[in-house]
N, C-alpha and C positions, 0 to 999 in steps of 0.2 A: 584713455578709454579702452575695453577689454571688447573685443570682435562681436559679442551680444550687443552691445552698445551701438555700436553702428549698423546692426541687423533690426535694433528695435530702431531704427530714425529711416531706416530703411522701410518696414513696414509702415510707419506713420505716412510717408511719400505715398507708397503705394498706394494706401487707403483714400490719398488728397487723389491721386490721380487715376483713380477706377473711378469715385466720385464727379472729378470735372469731365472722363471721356462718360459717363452717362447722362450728362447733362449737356456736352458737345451732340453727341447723339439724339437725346431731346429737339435739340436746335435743329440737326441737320433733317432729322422727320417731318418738322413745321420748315421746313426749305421746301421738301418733295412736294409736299403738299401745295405748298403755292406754284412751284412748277407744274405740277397737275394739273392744276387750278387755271393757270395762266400758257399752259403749252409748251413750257419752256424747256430745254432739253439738259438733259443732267451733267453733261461735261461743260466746265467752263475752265478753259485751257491757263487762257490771263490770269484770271482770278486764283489758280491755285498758284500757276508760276510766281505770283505776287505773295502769297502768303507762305512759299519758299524763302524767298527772297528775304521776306519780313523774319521770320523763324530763325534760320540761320543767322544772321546776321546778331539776334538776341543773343546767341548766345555764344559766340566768340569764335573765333577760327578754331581752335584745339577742340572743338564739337562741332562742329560743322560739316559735316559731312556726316556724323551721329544722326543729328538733328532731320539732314535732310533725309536717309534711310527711314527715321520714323514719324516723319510726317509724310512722305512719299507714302507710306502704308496707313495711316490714318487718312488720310487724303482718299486711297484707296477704298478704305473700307465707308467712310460715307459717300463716295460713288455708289459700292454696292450696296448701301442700305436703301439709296436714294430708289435708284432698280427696282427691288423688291418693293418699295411702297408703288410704284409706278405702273408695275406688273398687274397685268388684267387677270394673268393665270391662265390666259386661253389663247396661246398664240397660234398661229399656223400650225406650228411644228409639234406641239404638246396637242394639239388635233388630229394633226395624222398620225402619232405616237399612241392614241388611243383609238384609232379605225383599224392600225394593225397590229393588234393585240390578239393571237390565237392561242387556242390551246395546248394541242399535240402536233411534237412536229410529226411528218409525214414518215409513215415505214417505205414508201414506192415511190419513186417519178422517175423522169424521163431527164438524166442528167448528161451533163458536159464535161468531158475530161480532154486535156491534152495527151498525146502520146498514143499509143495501142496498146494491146493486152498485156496486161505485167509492168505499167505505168505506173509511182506512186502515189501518183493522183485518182488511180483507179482501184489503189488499196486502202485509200483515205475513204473514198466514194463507198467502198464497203461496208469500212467500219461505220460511216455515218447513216447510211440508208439498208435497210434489212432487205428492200427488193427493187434496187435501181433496173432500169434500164441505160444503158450508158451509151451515150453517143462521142465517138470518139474526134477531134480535133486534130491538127498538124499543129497551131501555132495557139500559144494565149489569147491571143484578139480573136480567134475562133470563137472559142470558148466564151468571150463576152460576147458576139455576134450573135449566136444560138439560143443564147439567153435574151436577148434583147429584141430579139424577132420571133421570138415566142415558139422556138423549134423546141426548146427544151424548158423546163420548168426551172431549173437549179444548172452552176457548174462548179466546178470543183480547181481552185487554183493553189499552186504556193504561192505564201505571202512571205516566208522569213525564215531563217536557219539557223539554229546557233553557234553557227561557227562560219559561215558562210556571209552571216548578212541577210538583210532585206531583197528581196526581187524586185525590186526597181519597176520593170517593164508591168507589172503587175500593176503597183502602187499606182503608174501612170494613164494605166487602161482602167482602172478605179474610176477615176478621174474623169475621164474622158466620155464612158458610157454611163456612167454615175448609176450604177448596179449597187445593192443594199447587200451587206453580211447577214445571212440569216442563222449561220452556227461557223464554227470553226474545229479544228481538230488538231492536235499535237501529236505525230507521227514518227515513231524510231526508225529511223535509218542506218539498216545497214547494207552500204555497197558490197559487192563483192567483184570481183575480175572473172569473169567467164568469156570462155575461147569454145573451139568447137574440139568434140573429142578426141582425144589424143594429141592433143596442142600439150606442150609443157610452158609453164609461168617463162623459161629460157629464150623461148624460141619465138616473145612479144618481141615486136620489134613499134607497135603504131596500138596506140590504145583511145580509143570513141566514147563519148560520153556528154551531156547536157553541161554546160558551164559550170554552173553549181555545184555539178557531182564530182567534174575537177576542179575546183577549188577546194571541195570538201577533202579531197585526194591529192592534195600536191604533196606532202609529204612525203608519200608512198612513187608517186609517180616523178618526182625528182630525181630518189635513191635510184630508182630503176632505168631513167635516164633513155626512156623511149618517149617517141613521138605523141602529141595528145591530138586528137582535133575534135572539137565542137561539133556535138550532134544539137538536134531541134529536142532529142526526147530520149531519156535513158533505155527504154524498153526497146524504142524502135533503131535504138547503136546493137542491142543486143539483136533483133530480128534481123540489122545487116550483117552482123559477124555470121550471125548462122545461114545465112544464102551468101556471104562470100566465098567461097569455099577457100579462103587464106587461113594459113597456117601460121601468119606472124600479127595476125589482128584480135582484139580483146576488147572491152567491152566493158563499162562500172554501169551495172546495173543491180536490180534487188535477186536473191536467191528461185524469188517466184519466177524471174525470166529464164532460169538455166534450166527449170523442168516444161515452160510454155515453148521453149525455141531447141530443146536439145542440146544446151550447152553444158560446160565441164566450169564446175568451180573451183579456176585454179587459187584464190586467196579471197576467205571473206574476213581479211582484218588488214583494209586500202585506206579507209577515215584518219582523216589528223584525229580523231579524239571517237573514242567509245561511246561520249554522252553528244549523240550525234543525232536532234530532232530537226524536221521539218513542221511550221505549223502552217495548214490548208484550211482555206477559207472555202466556203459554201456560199455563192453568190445566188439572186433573184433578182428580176425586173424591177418586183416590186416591194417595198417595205413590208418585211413579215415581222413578228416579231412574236417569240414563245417563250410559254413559260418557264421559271428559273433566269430568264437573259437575266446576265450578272455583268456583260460586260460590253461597255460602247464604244466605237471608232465614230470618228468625225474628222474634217479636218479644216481649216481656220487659218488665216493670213494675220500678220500684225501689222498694225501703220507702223510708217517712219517715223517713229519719234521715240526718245531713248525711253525705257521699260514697257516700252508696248507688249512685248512677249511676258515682262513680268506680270502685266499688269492679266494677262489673259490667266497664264498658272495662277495666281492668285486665287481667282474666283474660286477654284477648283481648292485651294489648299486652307483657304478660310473656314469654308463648309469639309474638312475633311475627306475628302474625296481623294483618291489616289489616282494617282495618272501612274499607267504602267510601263507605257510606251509615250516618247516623244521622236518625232524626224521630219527632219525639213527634204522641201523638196523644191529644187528650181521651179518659176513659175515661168511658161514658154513663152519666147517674145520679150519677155524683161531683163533687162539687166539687172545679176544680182539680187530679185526680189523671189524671196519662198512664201511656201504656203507651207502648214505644219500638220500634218497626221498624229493623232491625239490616240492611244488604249485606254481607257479608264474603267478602275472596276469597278461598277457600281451598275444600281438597278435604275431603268430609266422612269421605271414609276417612282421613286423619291420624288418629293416634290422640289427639294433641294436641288437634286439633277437637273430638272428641268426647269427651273428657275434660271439657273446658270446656262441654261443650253440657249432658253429663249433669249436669253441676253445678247448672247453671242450673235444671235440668227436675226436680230437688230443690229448688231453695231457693222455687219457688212459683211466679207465674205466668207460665207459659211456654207458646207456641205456635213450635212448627218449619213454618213453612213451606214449605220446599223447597230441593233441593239442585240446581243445573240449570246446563249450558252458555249462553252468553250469543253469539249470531251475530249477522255484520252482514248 
């Protein structure tokens, strides 16, 4: 036989088996239905284990594991057909996804930044609001405080770096104050080494800085084989170099801090990497949600049971939906068990999205985070 030949027995298959999964499909519709009908809840754990069991076994050990990959996902997908016939369309969440639906977002309010003046949280706060008022914080948890006791409207945090990593302390005060993303922003970073004048780059002996902006800078700051320590806030390492009056102390802050405090820019090329962003998130009490949002966080726990995580991706990869970001995150108090922070880019008005969201926000524990435009 000539390789056509096997591609046409190939397609006759295929034709036999697009035919029985829509008649499989047929069946599993008149299933929902009676579970509708009768109350009865869509997972039946036994009964698919059992028709693993039965499947595989058809069809020999040298398939078996074949076998079970695709009926694990056939399995999968009349779960989720079952869902969607079962769906009212009007959950909780797909209610309050349409009470906070606005227009424009805001040119003014009364915002939260960490840090002091020449913060990059205070240069992100710019670019995204044409006439903030900024109220300035010491610590992160500030900044969700102010926000959550209604001193301020909006704050302004890093969430991620690309070279850096994730902010951690952040992801976990998410969590914790359970504050909504209402926009976010992609911000260039470029540190620079500022000392006060007439300091030479030589005469560093001890260099200050936000964790992040040393790590951003260990490259630079290994060669150079000086001291580092941990400030609370880039801007405000820069505002101590310039009232120390030390001649062996410096500073990785932004170029805006060397003309706010007086300092001397002795190297603005300290970054491991030139393609050096932070992206800032724009927090609120409460769910806002504007036009254009393209892109939604949430975040979601799987059970213990093996493809639970797949089985969550799935939903999302069925209906085409992209997940942009996945990370886990220890859950406190357990051993070993995460919960998982979800980017996905998509509009939360699809009805697809929110099919899939409402699912999620039944099967247990679920937190929506926000639905928000992403500017540069």
């Amino acid at each position: 036989m000539e390789l056509k030949d096997y591609r046409d027995q190939l397609d006759q298959i295929d034709n036999q088996l697009a035919a029985l999964f829509k008649r499989r499909m047929e069946t599993v519709k008149q299933v929902a239905d009676y579970k509708k009908e009768h109350n009865t809840p869509v997972l039946a754990a036994g009964r698919e284990r059992d028709i693993l069991y039965r499947v595989t076994g058809l069809c020999g050990e040298e398939l078996q594991e074949y076998t079970k990959i695709l009926y694990s996902t056939l399995l999968e997908l009349s779960r989720d057909y079952q869902e969607n016939r079962l769906s009212t369309g009007d959950s909780p969440l797909c209610r309050e996804i349409r009470a906070a639906a606005q227009a424009d977002f805001p040119h003014r309010a009364v915002v939260a930044c960490q840090g002091v003046e020449g913060a990059y949280s205070q240069l992100a706060c710019d670019k995204m609001f044409a006439l903030p008022q900024i109220m300035y914080c010491s610590r992160f948890e500030g900044v969700f405080r102010a926000v959550e006791t209604g001193m301020c409207r909006y704050g302004i945090l890093p969430i991620e770096n690309s070279s850096a990593g994730s902010v951690t302390e952040v992801y976990d005060l998410m969590e914790k104050y359970n504050c909504k993303i209402v926009r976010s922003l992609k911000l260039k970073i470029e540190h620079c080494l500022l000392a006060r004048p007439g300091v030479k780059q030589a005469d560093i002996k001890e260099v200050i800085a936000h964790e992040q902006a040393l790590n951003q800078c260990g490259d630079f700051l290994k060669s150079s084989g000086v001291k580092v320590t941990v400030f609370d806030n880039n801007a405000k390492a820069a505002q101590y170099v310039a009232e120390s009056g030390r001649s062996d102390l410096a500073a990785i802050a932004s170029a805006a801090c060397a003309d706010l405090y007086g300092l001397t820019v002795l190297s603005d090329r300290v970054s491991n990497s030139d393609h050096n962003y932070t992206r800032f998130i724009c927090i609120s009490k409460n769910l806002e949600i504007y036009e254009g949002a393209n892109k939604i966080t949430f975040v979601a726990s799987a059970s213990h049971r093996p493809g639970s995580l797949y089985s969550l991706i799935a939903k999302f990869a069925t209906r085409g939906i992209n997940i942009s970001k996945l990370e886990s995150r220890p859950i406190p108090g357990k051993d070993f068990e995460f919960r998982f922070y979800f980017d996905v880019d998509a509009s939360v008005a699809s009805h697809d999205v929110q099919t899939v969201l409402s699912q999620l926000e039944k099967e247990g524990f679920f937190t929506f985070l926000g639905a928000y435009s992403e500017v540069f």
